[in-house]
N, C-alpha and C positions, 0 to 999 in steps of 0.2 A: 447428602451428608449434612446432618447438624453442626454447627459450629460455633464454640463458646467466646466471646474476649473477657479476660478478666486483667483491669490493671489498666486496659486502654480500649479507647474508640476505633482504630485506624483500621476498619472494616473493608476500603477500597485495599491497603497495601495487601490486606491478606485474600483479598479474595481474586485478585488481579493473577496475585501467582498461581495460588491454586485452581484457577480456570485451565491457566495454563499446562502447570504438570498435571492436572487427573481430565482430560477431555471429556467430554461427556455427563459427567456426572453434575447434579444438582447442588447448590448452596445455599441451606436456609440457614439465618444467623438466629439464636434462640436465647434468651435470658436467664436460661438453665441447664444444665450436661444432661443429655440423657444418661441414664444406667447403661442402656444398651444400644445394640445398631452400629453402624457407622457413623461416627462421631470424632470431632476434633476441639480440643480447646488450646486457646492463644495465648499464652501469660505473660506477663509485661512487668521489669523491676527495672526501675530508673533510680539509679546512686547516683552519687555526686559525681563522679569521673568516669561511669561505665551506665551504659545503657544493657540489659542481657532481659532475652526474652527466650522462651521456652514452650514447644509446641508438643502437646499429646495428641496422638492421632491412636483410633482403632477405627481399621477399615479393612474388610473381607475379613473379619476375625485374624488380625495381625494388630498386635500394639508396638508401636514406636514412639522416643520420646527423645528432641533432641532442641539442642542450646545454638542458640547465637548471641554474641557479645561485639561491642563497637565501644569505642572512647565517643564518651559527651562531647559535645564540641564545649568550652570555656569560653566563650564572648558571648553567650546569651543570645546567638542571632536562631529568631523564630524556626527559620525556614531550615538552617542549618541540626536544629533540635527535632524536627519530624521528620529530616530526612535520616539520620543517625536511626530514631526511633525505629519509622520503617524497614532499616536494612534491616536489622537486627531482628524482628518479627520474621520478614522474610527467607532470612537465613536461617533461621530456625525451622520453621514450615519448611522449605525447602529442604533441609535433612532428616526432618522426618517422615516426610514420604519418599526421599529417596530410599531411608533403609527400609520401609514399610514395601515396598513396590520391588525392591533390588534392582533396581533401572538405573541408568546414568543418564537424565533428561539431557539433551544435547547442547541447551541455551543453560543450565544452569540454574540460578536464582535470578537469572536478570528475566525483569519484565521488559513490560514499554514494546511502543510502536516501530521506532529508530533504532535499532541498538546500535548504528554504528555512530552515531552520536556521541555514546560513550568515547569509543577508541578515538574520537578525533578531537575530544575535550586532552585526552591524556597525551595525545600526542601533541596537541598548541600549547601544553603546559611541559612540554620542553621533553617528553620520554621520549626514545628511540621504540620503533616496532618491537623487538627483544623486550624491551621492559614495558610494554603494555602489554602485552601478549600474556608476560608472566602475573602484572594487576589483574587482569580480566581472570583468570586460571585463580586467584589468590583469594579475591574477593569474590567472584560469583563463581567459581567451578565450571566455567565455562567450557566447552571440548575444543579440542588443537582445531578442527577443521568451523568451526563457527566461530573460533577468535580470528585465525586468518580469514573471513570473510567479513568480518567485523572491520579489520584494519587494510583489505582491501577496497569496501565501500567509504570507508572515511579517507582516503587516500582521494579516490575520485572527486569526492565531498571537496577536499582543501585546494585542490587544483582548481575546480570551477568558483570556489570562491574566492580565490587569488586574485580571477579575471571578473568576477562582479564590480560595476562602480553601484553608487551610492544609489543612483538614480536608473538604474537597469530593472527591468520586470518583466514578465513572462506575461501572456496570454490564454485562457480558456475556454474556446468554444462548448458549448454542450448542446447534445442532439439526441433529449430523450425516446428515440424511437427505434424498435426494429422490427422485423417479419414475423418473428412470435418472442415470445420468453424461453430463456433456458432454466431449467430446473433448479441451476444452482445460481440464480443471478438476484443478485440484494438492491442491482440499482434502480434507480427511481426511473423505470425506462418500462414504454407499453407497446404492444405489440400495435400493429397497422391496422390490424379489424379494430381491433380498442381505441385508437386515438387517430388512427388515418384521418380525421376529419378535420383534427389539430392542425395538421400541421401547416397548412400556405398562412393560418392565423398566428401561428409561435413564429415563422419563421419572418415573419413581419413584426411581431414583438422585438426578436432577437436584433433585426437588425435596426429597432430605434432604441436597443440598450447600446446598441454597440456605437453608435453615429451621436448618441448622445454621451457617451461615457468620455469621447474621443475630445467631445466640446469643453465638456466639465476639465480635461486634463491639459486644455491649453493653458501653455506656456508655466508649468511646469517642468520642464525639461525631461522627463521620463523617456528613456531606451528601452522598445523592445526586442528583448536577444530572444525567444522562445515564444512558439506558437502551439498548442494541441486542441486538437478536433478530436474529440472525445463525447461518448453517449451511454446509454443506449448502441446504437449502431451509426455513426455520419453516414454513410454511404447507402442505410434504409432512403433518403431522400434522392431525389433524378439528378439528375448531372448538369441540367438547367437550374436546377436550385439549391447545387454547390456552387456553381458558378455565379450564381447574383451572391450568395451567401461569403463566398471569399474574394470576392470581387468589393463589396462592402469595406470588410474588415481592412482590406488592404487601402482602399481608398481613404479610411478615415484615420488610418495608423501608418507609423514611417515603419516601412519592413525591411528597409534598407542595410540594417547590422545585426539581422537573427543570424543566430549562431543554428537552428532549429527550426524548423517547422512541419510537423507532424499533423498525420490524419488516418482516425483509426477506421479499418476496411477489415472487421475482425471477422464477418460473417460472410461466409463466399457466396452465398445465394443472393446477394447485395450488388454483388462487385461485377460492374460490364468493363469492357474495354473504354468505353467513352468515358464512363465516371475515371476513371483509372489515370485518362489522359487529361480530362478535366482538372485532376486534384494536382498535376503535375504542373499543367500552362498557368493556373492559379499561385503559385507559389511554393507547395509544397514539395520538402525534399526527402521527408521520413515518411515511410504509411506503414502502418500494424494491420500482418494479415494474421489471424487469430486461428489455428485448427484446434487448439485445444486437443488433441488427441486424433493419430491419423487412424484409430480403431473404428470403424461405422455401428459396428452395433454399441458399443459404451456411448457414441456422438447418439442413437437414435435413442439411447436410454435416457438423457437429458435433454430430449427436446432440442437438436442439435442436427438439423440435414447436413451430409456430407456423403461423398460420392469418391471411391477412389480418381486421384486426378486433379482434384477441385482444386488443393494447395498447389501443384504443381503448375497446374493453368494461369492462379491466382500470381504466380513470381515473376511466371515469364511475362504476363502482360506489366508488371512493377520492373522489372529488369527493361523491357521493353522501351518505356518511357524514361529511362535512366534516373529514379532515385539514388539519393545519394546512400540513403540506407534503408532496409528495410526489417523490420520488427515480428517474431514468429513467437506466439505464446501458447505455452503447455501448461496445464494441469495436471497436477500429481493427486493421485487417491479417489480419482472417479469412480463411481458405482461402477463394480465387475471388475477394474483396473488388474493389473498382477504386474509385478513387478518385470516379466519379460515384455507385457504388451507397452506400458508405458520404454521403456527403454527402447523397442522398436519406434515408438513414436518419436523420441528424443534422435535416434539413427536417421531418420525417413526425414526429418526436419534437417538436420547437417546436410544431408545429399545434398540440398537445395543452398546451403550456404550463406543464411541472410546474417547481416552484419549482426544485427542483436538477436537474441532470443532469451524468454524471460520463462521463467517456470514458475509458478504458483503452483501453493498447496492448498487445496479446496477445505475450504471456509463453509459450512453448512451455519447461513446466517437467518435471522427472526424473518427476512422481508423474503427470502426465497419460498420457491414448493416446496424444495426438499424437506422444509420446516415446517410447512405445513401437510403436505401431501405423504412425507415420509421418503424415501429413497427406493427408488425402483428396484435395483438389485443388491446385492451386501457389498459395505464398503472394504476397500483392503483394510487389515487391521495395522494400530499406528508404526508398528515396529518394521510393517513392511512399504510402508510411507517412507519413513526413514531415510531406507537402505536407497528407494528408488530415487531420493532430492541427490544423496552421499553418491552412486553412480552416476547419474547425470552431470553430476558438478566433474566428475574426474572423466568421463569421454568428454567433456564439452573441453576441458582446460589442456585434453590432449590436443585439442584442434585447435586449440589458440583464441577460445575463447575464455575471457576474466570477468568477473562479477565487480560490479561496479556502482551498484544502488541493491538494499535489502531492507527490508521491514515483513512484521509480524503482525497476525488478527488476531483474534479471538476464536474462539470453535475452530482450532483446527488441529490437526495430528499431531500433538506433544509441543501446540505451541509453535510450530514450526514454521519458514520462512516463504515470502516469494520473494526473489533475487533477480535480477537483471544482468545476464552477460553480453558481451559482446566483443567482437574482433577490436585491434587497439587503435583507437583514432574515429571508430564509431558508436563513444559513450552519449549516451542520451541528455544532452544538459536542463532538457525542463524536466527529467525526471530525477536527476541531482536534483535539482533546487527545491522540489514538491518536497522530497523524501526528509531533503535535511534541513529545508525550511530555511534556506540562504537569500530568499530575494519573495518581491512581494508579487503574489499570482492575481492577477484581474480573471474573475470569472464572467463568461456570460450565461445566460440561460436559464433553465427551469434548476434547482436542484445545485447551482452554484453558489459557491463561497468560496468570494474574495478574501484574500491569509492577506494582511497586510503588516506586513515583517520591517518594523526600522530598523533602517542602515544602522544604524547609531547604536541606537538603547539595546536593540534586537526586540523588542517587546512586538508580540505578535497579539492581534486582534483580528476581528471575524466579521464581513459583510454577508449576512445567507439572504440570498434570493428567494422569492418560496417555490416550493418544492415540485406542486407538479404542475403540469403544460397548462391548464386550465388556471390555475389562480396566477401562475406567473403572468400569461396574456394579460390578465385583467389587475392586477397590479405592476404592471410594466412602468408606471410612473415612477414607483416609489425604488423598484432596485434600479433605476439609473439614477435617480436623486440619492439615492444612500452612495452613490461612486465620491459624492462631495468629502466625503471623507478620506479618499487616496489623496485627494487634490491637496486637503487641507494638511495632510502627512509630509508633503513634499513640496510644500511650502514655506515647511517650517524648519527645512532642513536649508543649512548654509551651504 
């Protein structure tokens, strides 16, 4: 779709939304309307006490054309003038594809990554649930069942940040590697034949990032309450090289008042009983085993071995060794998916009863095959995405599980969410803190970045490590000299 601005530049605000409500479709921004095609133009009238913008949309031969207006803010503060501006563009665009489409997009007008962010702004500014619920509905047309999931994850949000001190911070391992790639996977992670050669060299990296990060942070008092093991795959590596590996970590850091400690086991063709009890006598008390769908032909369609059994093999040796909780994640909207197969998946996972389980909506992002390769069979279409997040959500909450951390991508079915539930007393606290950005995360590894969030100000800045196994090894000096920076953050705090 061509796309005009006239009046303004704010070319992120509008194209952010409209990624979101039209999936799929392309965005070139152009200097001139076309006559014809699918075309949208953005207009922008800033008066002295009202900001109102107005968006023309013809697209599939349907024209619509519709208005959003906001009061200017009066103190002349910058930030508070672009963000007025931006609603008002977006609100606009936002109603004209709705009436253009006749859809009720589920999220509304609201973008962003966090939205529960929002509800937990309006609730530390003193609303009760009731009246945020009715703002969210007011201002962005938000639907009843994504506003209370909005003010369910900020609920989560304000309790773990109740219990954060000043000087509290999370932990991240990374273990770019597994047994092959999945079709739909963006992360910076390669298969065994590919980088097997890597790894006894990264994992000798990792642990003089980690033995030196621990140097650099003496005697600034820093608590770590949260640990994750996170990749690629952790568990792609032997059990003798988890165990030097968190055997490390532990020795160079007080683990002594984690609230958490996770390690992801998402791939069963990974997972022996020895690792399993290794990751356990090592410290951890969360593991994420991952089926992503107990369907085998949609797992063999994404490059995905699975075997009826595997999950169920995969809990009882995790039951076995007695975690305190364990972690089951599903994908919605996989090539072939239907809205009975996914809901049998979501069934097949309850049997087994793991404390959390988190759904994602598949994301067909730039770094995957599916992006380049194309998708091996047709995807469900988004409206039956929808329905399958909207069922899930209501057997899961008959069973007593609640949502408790939520965020959005890009490329995905109407913009739509992956959420995190769990039974009550086994919410994930380093995935509060990632999501809502409550406390500062130390990253290690290839592909890490360290968020490092003041207590104080809240201003968050960014440590990136570089990105893949090969230049991380070999710049291994410089990401644990850049940790001088946590040090010098929390130094500076009283």
């Amino acid at each position: 779709m061509k796309m005009h601005m006239t009046g303004h530049d704010r070319r992120y605000a509008v194209e952010q939304l409209a990624l979101s409500l039209i999936s799929g479709e392309e965005f070139e921004f152009v200097d001139e309307l076309p006559p014809d095609g699918d075309r949208a133009e953005s207009c922008l009238h800033v008066a002295p006490h009202t900001v109102i913008a107005t968006t023309k949309m013809w697209y599939h031969g349907v024209y619509a054309e519709a208005t959003g207006r906001t009061e200017r803010p009066a103190d002349g503060d910058e930030i508070a003038q672009k963000r007025a501006v931006d609603y008002a563009l977006r609100i606009s665009l936002y109603r004209a594809v709705k009436k253009n489409l006749g859809i009720q997009p589920p999220w509304g007008a609201l973008t962003g990554i966090r939205p529960a962010k929002i509800a937990e702004k309006m609730l530390a500014e003193g609303l009760d649930e009731v009246a945020t619920s009715q703002q969210l509905k007011k201002r962005f047309d938000v639907t009843a069942t994504k506003r209370k999931l909005m003010i369910d994850a900020a609920r989560a949000g304000i309790e773990v940040e109740r219990k954060l001190d000043k000087r509290d911070v999370a932990l991240y391992v990374g273990i770019p590697f597994c047994p092959s790639r999945c079709a739909y996977c963006s992360f910076v992670a390669g298969s065994i034949d590919k980088w097997g050669h890597l790894i006894d060299p990264y994992l000798d990296a990792l642990k003089r990032e980690i033995e030196g990060t621990a140097k650099i942070l003496r005697g600034t008092g820093v608590r770590v309450r949260a640990v994750y093991f996170g990749g690629g795959t952790p568990t792609s590596i032997t059990a003798e090289q988890l165990d030097s590996l968190m055997t490390t970590l532990s020795g160079c850091f007080d683990l002594s008042d984690l609230w958490e400690y996770t390690v992801e086991a998402g791939r069963f063709d990974t997972i022996t009983p020895e690792k399993i009890e290794t990751i356990a006598r090592c410290g951890a008390d969360r593991i994420s085993l991952n089926p992503q769908s107990t369907n085998p032909q949609i797992l063999k369609a994404v490059g995905r071995p699975y075997t009826e059994g595997d999950f169920a093999r995969a809990m009882a040796e995790a039951r076995r060794v007695g975690f305190h909780s364990i972690n089951a994640d599903l994908i919605a909207g996989l090539p072939g998916e239907t809205e009975k197969s996914f809901l049998r998946s979501v069934n097949d996972v309850l049997a087994l009863a793991p404390e959390n389980i988190t759904i994602h909506n598949l994301a067909i992002k730039r770094g995957s095959n599916f992006h380049a390769d194309g998708v091996p069979m047709p995807l469900p279409e988004e409206k039956d995405v929808a329905r399958m997040l909207f069922k899930a959500e209501g057997i899961l909450d008959r069973n007593g599980y609640r949502p408790y951390y939520t965020y959005r991508q890009k490329y995905t079915a109407l913009g739509l969410e992956n959420t995190g539930f769990s039974l009550s007393g086994h919410e994930s606290p380093y995935n509060i803190i990632i999501m809502e950005e409550l406390a500062t995360i130390i990253s290690f590894g290839a592909g890490g970045v360290t968020k490092l969030v003041h207590p104080e100000t809240k201003f968050i800045s960014r440590l990136n490590n570089h990105k893949y196994p090969l230049e991380y090894i070999e710049n291994i000096e410089r990401c644990t000299t850049d940790k001088e920076k946590v040090r010098e953050m929390y130094l500076s705090i009283q």
